[in-house]
C-alpha positions as CSV (number, residue, x, y, z in Angstrom):
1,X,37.1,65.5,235.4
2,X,34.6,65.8,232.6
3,X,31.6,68.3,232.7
4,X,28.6,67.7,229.9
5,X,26.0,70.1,229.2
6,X,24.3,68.7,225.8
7,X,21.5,71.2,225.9
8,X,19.6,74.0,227.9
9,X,17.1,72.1,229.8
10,X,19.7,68.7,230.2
11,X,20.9,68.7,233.3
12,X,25.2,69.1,234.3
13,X,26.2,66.2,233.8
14,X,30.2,65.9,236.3
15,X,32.0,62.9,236.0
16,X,35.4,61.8,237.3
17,X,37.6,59.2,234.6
18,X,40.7,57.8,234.8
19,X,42.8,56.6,231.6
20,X,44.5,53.4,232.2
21,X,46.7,52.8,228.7
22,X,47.4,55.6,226.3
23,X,49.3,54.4,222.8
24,X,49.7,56.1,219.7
25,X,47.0,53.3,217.8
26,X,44.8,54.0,220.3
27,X,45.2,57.7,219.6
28,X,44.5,58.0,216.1
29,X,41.7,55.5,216.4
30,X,40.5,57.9,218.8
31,X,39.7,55.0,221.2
32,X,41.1,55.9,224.5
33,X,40.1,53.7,227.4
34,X,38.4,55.6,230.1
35,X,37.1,54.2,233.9
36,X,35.4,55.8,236.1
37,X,36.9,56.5,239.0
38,X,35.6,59.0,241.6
39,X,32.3,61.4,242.6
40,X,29.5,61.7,239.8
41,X,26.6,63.2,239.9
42,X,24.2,65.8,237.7
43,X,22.8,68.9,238.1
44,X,19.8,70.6,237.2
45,X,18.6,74.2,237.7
46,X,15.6,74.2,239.4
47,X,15.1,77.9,239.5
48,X,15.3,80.4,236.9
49,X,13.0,83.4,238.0
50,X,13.5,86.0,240.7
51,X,11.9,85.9,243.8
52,X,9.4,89.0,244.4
53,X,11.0,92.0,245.1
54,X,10.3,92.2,248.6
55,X,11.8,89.4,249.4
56,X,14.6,89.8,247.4
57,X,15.5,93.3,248.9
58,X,14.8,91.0,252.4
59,X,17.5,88.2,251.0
60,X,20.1,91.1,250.1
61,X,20.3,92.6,253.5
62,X,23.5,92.9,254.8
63,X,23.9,92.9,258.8
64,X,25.5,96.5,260.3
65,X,29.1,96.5,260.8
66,X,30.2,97.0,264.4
67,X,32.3,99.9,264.7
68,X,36.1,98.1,264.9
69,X,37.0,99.7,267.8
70,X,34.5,98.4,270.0
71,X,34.7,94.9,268.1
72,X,38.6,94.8,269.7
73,X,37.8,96.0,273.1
74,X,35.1,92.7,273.2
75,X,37.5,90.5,271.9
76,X,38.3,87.1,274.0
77,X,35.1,88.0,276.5
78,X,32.4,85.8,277.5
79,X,30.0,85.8,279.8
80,X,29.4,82.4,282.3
81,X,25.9,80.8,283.7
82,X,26.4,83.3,286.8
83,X,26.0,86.3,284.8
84,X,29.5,86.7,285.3
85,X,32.3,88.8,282.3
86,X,35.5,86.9,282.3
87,X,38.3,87.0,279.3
88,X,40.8,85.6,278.6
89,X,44.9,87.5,278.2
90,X,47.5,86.7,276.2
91,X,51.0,87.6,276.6
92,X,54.0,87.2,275.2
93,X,56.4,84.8,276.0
């Protein structure tokens, strides 16, 4: 895998190669054969600012932790199209 950045605006450049015959000539020529093999692509960065800072403090909001307690006792329970609380048991064998 080969990843090319040749300048600050230039996007990523990721390339998968393979090397098919390695000798020593080819070595100190510096001439090794590469094909390409697998995924390539580029990548850019299309943003570089930060967002306003209400909605950033919006974007960093983390969601309230249910206390663990109550998080077990709900474990394995749904609730049907009747309205109806069922759950499912396991026990060891």
């Amino acid at each position: 895998m080969v990843f090319t950045c040749r300048g600050e605006k230039d996007p990523i450049e990721f390339r998968h190669l393979e090397c098919d015959e390695v000798t020593e000539a080819n070595v100190q020529m510096k001439t090794v054969p590469f094909r390409e093999v697998g995924p390539s692509f580029s990548m850019c960065f299309r943003r570089d600012k930060m967002a306003a800072a209400d909605l950033f403090k919006e974007a960093c909001k983390k969601p309230k932790v249910q206390n663990l307690d109550k998080k077990r006792d709900n474990k394995n329970k749904y609730t049907n199209s009747l309205g109806e609380t069922n759950a499912k048991v396991f026990i060891q064998q």
